[in-house]
mmCIF file of the N, C-alpha and C atoms, coordinates in Angstrom:
data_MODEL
# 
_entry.id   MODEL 
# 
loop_
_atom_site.group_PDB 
_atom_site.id 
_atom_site.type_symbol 
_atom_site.label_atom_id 
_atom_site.label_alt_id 
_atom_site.label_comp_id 
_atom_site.label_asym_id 
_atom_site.label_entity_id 
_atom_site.label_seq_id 
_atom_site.pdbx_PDB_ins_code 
_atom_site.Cartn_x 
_atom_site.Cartn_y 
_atom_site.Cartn_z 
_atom_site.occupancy 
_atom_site.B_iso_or_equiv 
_atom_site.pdbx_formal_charge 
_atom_site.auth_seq_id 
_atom_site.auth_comp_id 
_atom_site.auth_asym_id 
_atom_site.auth_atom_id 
_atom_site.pdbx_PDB_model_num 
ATOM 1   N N  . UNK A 1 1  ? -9.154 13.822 -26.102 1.00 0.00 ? 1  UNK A N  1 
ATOM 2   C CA . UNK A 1 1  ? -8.781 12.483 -26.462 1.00 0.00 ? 1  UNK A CA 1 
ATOM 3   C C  . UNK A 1 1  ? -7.739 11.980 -25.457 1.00 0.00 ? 1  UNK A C  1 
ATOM 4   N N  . UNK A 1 2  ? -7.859 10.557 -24.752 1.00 0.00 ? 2  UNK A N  1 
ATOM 5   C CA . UNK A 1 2  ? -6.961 10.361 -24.004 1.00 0.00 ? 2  UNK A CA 1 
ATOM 6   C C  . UNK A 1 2  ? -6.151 9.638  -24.951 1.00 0.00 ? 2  UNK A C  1 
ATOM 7   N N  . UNK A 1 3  ? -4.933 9.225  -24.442 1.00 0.00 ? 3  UNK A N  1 
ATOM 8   C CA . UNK A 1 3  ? -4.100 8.011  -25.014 1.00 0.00 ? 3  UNK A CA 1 
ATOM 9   C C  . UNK A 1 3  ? -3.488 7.390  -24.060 1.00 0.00 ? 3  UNK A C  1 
ATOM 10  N N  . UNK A 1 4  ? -3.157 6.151  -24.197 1.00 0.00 ? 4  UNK A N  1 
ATOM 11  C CA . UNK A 1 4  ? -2.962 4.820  -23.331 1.00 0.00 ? 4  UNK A CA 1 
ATOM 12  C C  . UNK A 1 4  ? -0.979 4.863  -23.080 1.00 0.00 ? 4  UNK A C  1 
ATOM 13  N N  . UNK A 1 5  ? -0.596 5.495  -22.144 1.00 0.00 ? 5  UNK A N  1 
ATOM 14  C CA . UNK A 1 5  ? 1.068  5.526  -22.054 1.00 0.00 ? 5  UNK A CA 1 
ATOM 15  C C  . UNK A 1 5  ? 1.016  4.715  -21.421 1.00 0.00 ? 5  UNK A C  1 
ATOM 16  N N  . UNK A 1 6  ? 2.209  3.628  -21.767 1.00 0.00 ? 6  UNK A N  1 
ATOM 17  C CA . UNK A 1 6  ? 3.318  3.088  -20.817 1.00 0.00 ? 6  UNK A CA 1 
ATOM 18  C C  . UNK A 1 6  ? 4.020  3.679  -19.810 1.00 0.00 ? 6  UNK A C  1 
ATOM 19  N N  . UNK A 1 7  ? 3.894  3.425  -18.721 1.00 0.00 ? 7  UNK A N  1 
ATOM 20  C CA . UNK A 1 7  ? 5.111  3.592  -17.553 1.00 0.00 ? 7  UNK A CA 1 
ATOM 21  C C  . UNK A 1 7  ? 5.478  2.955  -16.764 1.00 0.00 ? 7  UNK A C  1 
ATOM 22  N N  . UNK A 1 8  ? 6.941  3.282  -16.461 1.00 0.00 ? 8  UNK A N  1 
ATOM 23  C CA . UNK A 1 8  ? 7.751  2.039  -15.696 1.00 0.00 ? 8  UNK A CA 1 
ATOM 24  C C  . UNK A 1 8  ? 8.156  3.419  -14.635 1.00 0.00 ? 8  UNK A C  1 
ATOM 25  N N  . UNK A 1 9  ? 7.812  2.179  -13.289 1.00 0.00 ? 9  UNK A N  1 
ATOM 26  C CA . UNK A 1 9  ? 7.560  3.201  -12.230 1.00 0.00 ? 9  UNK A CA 1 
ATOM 27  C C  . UNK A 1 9  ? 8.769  2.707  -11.307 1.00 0.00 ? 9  UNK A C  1 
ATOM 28  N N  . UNK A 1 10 ? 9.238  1.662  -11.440 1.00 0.00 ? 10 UNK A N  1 
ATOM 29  C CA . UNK A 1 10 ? 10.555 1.218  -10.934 1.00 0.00 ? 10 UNK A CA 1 
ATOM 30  C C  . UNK A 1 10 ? 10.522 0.713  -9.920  1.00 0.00 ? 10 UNK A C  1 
ATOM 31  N N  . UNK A 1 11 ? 9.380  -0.432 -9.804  1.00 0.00 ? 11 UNK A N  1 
ATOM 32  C CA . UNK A 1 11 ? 9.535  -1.585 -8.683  1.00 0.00 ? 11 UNK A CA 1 
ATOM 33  C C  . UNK A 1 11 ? 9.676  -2.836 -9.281  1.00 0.00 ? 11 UNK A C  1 
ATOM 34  N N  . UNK A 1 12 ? 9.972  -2.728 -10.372 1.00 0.00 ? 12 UNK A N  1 
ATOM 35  C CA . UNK A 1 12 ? 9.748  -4.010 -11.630 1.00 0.00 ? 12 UNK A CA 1 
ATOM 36  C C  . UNK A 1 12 ? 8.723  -5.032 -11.305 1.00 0.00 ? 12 UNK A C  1 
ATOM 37  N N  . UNK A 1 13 ? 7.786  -4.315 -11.039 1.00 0.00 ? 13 UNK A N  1 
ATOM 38  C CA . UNK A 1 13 ? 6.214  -5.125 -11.845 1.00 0.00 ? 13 UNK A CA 1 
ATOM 39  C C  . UNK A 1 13 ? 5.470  -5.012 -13.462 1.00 0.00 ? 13 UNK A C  1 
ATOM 40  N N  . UNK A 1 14 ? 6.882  -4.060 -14.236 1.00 0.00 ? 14 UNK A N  1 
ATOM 41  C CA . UNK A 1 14 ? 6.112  -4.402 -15.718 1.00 0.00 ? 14 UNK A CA 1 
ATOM 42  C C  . UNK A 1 14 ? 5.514  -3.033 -15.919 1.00 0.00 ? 14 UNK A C  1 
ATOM 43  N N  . UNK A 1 15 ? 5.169  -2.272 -16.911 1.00 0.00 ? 15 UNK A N  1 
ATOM 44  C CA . UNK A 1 15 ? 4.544  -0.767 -17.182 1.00 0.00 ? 15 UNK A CA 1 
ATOM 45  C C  . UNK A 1 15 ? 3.458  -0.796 -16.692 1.00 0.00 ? 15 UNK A C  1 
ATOM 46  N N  . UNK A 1 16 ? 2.887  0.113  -15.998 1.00 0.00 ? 16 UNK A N  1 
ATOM 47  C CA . UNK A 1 16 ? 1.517  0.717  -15.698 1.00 0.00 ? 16 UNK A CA 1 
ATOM 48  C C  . UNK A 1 16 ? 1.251  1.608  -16.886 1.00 0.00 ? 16 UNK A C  1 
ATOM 49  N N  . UNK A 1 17 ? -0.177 1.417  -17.454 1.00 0.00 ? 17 UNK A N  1 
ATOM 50  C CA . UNK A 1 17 ? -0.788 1.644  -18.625 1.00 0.00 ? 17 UNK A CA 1 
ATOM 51  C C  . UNK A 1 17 ? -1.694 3.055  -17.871 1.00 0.00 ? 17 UNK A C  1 
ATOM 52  N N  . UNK A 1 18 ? -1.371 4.441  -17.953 1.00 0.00 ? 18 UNK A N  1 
ATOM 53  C CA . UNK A 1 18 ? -1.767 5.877  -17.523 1.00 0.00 ? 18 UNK A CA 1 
ATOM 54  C C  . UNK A 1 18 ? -2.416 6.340  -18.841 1.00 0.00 ? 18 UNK A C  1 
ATOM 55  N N  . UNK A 1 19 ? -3.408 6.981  -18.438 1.00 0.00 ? 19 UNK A N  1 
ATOM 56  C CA . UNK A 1 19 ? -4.721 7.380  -19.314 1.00 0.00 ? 19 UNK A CA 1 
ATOM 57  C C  . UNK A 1 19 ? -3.672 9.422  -19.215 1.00 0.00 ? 19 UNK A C  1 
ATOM 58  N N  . UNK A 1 20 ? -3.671 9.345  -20.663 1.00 0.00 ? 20 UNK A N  1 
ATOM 59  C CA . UNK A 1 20 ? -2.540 10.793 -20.922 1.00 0.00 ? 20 UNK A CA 1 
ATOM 60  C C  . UNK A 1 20 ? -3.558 11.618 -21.881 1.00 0.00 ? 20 UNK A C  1 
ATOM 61  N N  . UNK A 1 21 ? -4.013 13.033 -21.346 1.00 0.00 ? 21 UNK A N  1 
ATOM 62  C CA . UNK A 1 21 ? -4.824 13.375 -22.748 1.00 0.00 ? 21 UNK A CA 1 
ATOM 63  C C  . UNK A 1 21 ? -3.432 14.554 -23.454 1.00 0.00 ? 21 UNK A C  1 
ATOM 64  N N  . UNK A 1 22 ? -2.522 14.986 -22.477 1.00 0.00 ? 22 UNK A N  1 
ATOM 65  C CA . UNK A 1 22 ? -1.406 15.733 -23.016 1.00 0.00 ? 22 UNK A CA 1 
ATOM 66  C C  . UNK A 1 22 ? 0.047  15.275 -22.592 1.00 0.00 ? 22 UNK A C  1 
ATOM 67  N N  . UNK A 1 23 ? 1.070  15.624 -23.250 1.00 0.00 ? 23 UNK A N  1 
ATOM 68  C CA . UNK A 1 23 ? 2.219  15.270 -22.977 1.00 0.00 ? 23 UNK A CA 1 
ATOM 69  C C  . UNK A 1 23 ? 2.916  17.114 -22.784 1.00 0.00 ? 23 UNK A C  1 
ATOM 70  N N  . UNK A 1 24 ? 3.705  16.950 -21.506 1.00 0.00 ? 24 UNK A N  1 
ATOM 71  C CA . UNK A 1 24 ? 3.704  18.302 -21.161 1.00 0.00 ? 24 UNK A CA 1 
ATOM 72  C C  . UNK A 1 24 ? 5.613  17.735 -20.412 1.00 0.00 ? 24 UNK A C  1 
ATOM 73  N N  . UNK A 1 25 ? 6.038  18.372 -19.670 1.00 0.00 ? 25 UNK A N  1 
ATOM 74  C CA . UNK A 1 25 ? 7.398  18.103 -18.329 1.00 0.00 ? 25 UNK A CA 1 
ATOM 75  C C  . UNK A 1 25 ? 7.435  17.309 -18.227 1.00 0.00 ? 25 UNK A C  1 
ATOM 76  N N  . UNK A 1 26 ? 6.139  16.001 -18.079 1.00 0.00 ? 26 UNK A N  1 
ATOM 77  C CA . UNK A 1 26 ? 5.476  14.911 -17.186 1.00 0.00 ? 26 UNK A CA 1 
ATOM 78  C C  . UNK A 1 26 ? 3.694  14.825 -17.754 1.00 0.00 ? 26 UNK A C  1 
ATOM 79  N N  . UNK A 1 27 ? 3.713  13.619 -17.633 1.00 0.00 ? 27 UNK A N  1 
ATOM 80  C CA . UNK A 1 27 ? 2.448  13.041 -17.821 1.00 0.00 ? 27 UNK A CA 1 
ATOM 81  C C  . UNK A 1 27 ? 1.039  13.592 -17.754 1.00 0.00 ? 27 UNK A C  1 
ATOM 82  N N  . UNK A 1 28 ? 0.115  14.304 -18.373 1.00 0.00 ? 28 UNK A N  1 
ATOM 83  C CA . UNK A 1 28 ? -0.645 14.444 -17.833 1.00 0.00 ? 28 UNK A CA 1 
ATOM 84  C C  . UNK A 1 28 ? -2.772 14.295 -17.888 1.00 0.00 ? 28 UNK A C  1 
ATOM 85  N N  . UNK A 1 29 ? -2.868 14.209 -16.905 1.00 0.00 ? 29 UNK A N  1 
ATOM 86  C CA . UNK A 1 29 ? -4.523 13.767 -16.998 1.00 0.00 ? 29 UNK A CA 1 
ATOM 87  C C  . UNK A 1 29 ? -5.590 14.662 -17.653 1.00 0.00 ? 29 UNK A C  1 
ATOM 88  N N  . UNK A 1 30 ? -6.534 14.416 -18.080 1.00 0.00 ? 30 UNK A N  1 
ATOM 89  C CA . UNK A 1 30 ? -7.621 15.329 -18.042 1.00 0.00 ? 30 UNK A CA 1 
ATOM 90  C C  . UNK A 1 30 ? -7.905 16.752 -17.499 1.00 0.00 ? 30 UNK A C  1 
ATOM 91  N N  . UNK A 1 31 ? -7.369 16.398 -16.312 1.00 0.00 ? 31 UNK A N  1 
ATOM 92  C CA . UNK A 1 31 ? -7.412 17.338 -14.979 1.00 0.00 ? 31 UNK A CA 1 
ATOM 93  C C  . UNK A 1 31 ? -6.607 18.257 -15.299 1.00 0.00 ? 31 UNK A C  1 
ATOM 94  N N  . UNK A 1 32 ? -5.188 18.034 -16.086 1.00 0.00 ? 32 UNK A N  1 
ATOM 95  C CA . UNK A 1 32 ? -3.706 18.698 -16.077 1.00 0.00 ? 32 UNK A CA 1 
ATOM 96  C C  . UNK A 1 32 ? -2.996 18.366 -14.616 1.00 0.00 ? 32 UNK A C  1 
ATOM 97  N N  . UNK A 1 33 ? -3.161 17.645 -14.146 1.00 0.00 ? 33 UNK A N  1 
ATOM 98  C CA . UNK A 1 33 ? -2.465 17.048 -12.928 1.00 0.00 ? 33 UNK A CA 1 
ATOM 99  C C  . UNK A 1 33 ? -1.431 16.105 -13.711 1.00 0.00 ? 33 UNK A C  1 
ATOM 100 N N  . UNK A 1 34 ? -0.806 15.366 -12.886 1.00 0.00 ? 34 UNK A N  1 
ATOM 101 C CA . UNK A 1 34 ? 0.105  14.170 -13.246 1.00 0.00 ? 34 UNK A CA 1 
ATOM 102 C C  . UNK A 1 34 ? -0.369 13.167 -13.268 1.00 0.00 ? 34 UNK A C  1 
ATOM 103 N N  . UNK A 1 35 ? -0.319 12.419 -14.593 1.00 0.00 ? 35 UNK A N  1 
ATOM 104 C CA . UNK A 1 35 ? -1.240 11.199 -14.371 1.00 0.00 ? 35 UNK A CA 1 
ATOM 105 C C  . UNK A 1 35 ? -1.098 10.190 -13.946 1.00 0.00 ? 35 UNK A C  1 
ATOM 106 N N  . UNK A 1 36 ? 0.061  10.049 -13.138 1.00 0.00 ? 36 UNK A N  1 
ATOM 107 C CA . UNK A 1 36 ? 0.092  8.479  -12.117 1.00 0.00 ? 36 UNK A CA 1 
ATOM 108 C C  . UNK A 1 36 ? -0.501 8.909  -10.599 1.00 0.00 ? 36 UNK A C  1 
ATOM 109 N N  . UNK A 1 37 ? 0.193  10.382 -10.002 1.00 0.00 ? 37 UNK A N  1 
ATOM 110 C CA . UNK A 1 37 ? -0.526 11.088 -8.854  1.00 0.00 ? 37 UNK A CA 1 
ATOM 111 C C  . UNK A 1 37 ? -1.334 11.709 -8.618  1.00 0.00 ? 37 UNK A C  1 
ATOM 112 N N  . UNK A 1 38 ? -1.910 12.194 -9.807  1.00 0.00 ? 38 UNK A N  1 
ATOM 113 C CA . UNK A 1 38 ? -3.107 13.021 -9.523  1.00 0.00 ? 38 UNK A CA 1 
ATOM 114 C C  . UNK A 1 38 ? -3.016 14.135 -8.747  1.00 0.00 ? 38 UNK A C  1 
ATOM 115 N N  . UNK A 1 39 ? -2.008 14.566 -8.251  1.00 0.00 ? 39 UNK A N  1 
ATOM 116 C CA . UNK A 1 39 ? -1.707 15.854 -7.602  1.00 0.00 ? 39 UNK A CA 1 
ATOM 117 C C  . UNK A 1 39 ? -1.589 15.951 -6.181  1.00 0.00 ? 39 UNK A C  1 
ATOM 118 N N  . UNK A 1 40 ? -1.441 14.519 -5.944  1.00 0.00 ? 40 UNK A N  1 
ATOM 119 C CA . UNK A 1 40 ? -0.404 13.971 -4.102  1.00 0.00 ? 40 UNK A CA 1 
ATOM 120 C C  . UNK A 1 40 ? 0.661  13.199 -4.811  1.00 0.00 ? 40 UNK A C  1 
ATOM 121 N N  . UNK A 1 41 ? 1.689  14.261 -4.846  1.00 0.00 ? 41 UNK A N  1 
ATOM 122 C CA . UNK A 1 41 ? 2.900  12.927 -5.520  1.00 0.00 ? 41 UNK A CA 1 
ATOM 123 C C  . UNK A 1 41 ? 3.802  12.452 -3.957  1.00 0.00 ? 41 UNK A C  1 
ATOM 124 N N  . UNK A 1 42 ? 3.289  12.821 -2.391  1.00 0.00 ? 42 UNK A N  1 
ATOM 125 C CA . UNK A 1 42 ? 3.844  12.060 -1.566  1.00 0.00 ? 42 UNK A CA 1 
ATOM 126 C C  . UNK A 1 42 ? 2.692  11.131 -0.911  1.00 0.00 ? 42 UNK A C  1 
ATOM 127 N N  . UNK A 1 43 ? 1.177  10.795 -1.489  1.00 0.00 ? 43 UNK A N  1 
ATOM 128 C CA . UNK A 1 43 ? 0.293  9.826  -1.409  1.00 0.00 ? 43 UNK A CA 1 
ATOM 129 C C  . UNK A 1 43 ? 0.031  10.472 -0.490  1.00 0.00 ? 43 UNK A C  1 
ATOM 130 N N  . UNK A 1 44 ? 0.006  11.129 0.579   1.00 0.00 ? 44 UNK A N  1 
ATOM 131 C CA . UNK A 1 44 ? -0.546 11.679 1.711   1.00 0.00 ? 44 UNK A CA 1 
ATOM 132 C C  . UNK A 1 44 ? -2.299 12.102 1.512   1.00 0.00 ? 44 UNK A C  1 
ATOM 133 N N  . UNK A 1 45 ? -2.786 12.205 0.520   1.00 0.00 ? 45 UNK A N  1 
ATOM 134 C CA . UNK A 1 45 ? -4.459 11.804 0.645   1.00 0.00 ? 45 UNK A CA 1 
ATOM 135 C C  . UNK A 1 45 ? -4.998 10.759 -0.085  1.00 0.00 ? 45 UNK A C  1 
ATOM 136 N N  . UNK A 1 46 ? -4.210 10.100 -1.053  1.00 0.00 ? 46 UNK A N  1 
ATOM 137 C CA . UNK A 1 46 ? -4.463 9.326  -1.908  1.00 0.00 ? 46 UNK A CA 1 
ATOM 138 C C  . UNK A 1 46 ? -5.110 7.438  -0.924  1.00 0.00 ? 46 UNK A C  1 
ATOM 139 N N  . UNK A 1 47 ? -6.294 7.511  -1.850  1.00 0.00 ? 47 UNK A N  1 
ATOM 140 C CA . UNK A 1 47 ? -6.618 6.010  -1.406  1.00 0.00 ? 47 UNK A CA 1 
ATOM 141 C C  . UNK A 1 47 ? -5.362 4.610  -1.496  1.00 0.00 ? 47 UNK A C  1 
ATOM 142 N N  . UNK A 1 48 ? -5.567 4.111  -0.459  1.00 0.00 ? 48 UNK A N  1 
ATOM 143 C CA . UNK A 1 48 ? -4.576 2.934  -0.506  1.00 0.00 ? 48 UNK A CA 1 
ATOM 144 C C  . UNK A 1 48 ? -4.603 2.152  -1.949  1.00 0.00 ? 48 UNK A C  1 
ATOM 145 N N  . UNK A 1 49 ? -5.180 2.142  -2.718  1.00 0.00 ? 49 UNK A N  1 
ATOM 146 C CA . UNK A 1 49 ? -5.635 1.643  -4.072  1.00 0.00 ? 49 UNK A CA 1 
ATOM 147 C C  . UNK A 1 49 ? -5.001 2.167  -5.106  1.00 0.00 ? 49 UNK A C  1 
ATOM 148 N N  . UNK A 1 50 ? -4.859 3.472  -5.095  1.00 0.00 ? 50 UNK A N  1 
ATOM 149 C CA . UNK A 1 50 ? -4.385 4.456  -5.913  1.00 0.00 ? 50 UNK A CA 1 
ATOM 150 C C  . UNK A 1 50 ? -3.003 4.021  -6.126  1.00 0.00 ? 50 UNK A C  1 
ATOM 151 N N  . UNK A 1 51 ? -2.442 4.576  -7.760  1.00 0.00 ? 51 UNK A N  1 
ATOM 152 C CA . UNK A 1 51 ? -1.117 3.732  -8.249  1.00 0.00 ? 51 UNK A CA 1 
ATOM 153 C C  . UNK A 1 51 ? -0.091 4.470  -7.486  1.00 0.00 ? 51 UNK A C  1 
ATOM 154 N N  . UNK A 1 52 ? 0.100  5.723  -6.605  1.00 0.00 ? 52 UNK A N  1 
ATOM 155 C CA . UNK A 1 52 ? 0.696  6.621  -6.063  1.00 0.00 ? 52 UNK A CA 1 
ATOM 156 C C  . UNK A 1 52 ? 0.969  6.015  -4.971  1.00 0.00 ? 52 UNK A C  1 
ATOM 157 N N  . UNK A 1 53 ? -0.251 5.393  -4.288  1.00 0.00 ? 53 UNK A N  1 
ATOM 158 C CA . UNK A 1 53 ? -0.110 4.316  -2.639  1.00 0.00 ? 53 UNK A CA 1 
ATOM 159 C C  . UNK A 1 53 ? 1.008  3.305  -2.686  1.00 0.00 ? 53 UNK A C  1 
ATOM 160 N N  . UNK A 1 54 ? 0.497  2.765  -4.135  1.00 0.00 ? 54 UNK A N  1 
ATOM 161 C CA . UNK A 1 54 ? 0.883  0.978  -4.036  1.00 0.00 ? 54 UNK A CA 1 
ATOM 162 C C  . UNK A 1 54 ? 2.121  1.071  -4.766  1.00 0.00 ? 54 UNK A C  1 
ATOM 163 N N  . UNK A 1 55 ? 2.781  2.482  -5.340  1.00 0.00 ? 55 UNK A N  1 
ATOM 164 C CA . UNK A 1 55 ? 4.135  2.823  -5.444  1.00 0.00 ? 55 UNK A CA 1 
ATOM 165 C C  . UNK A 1 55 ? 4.606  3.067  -3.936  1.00 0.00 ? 55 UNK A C  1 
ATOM 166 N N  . UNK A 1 56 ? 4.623  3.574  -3.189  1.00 0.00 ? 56 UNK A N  1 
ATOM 167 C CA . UNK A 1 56 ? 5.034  3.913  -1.783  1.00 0.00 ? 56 UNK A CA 1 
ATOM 168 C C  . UNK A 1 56 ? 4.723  2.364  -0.945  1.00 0.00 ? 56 UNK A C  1 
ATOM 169 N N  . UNK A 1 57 ? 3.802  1.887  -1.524  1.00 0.00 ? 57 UNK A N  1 
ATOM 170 C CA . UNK A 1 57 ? 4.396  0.545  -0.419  1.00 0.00 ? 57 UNK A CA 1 
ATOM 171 C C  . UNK A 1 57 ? 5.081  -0.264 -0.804  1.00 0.00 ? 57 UNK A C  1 
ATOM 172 N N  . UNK A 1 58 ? 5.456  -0.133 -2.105  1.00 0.00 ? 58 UNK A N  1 
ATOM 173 C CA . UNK A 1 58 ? 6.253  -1.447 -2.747  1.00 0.00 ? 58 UNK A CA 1 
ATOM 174 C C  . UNK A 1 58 ? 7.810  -0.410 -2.874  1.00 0.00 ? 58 UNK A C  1 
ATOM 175 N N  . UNK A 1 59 ? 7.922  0.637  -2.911  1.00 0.00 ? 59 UNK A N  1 
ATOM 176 C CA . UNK A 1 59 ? 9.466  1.427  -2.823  1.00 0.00 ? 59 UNK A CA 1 
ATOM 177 C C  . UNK A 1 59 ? 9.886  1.976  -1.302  1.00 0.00 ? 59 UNK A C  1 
ATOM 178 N N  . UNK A 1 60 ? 10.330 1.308  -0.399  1.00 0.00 ? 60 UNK A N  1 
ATOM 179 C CA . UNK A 1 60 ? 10.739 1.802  0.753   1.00 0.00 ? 60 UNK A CA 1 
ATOM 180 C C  . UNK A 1 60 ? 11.686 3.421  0.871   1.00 0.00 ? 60 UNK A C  1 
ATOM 181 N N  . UNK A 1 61 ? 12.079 3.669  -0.556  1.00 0.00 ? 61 UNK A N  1 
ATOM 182 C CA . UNK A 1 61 ? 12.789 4.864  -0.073  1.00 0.00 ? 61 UNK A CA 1 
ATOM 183 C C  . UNK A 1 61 ? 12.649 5.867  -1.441  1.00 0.00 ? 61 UNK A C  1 
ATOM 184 N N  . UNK A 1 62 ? 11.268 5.416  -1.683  1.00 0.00 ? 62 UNK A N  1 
ATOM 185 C CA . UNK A 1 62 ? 10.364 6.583  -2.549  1.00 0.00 ? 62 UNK A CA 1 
ATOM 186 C C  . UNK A 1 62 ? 10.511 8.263  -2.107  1.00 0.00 ? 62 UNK A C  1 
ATOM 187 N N  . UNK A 1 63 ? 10.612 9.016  -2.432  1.00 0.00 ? 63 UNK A N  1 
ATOM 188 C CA . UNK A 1 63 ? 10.346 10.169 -1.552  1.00 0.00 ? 63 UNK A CA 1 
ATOM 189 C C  . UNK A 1 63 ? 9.588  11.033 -2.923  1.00 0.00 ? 63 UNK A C  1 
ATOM 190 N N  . UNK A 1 64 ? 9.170  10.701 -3.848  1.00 0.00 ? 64 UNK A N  1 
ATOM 191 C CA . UNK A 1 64 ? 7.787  11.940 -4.514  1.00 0.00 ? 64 UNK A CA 1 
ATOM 192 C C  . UNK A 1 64 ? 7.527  10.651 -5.721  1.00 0.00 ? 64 UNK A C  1 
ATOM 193 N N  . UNK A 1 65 ? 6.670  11.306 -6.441  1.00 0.00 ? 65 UNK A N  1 
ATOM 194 C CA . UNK A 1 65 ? 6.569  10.335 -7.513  1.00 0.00 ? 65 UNK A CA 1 
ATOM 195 C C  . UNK A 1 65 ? 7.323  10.647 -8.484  1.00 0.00 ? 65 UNK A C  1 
ATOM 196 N N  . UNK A 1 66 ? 7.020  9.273  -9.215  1.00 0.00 ? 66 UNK A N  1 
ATOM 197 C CA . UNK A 1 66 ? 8.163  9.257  -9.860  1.00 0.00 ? 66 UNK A CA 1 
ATOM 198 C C  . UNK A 1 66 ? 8.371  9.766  -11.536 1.00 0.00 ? 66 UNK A C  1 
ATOM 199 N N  . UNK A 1 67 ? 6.618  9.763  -11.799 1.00 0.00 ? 67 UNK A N  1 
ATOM 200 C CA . UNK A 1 67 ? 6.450  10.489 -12.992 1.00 0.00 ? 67 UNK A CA 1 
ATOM 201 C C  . UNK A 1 67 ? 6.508  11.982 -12.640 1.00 0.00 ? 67 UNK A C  1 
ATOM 202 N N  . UNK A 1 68 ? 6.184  12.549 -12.152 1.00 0.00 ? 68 UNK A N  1 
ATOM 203 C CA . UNK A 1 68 ? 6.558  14.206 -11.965 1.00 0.00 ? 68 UNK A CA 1 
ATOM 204 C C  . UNK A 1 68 ? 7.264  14.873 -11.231 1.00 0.00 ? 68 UNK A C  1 
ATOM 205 N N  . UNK A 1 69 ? 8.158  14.297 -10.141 1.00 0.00 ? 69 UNK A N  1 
ATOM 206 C CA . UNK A 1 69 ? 9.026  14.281 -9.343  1.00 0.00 ? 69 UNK A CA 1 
ATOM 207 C C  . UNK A 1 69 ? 8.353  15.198 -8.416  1.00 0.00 ? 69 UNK A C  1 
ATOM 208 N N  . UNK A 1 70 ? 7.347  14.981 -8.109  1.00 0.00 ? 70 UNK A N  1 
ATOM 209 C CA . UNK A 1 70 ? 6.740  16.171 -7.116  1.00 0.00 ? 70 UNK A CA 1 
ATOM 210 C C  . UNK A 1 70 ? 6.383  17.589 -7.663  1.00 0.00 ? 70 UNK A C  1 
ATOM 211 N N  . UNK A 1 71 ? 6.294  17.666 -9.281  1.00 0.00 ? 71 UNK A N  1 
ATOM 212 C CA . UNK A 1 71 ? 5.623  18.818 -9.537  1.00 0.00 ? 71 UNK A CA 1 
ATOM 213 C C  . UNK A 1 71 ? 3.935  18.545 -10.294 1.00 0.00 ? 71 UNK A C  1 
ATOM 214 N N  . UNK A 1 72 ? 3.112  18.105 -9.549  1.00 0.00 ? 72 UNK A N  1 
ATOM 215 C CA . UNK A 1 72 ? 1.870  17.751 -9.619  1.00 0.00 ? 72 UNK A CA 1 
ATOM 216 C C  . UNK A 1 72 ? 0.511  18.880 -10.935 1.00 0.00 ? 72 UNK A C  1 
ATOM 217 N N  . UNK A 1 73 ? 1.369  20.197 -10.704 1.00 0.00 ? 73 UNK A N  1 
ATOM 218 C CA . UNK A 1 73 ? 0.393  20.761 -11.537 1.00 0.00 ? 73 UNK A CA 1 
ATOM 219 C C  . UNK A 1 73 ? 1.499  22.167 -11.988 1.00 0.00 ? 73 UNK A C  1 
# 
């Protein structure tokens, strides 16, 4: 079962709505990854599309994400 979390990712555009089937350290997917990164929390393979990208272009001094602080799995 997934469920629909709120998160505020801290560029103040308002919560991003993350598909959560467990609540664990940090957020997580289907997969057991992190569910805003999916398991690139420095975007380094992630599509420009992806909520992990379009956090790194809108935070100039991002350095991991911000829901798992860089612990992806």
């Amino acid at each position: 079962m997934l469920y629909l979390v709120p998160f505020y990712e801290g560029t103040g555009d308002g919560p991003i709505m993350l598909s959560v089937s467990y609540f664990a350290e940090f957020l997580r997917d289907l997969d057991g990854l992190c569910a805003f990164c999916h398991g690139d929390p420095c975007a380094e393979n992630s599509h420009p599309s992806s909520l992990i990208s379009k956090y790194y272009a809108k935070s100039r001094y991002a350095v991991t994400c911000p829901c798992c602080d860089g612990r992806p799995s």
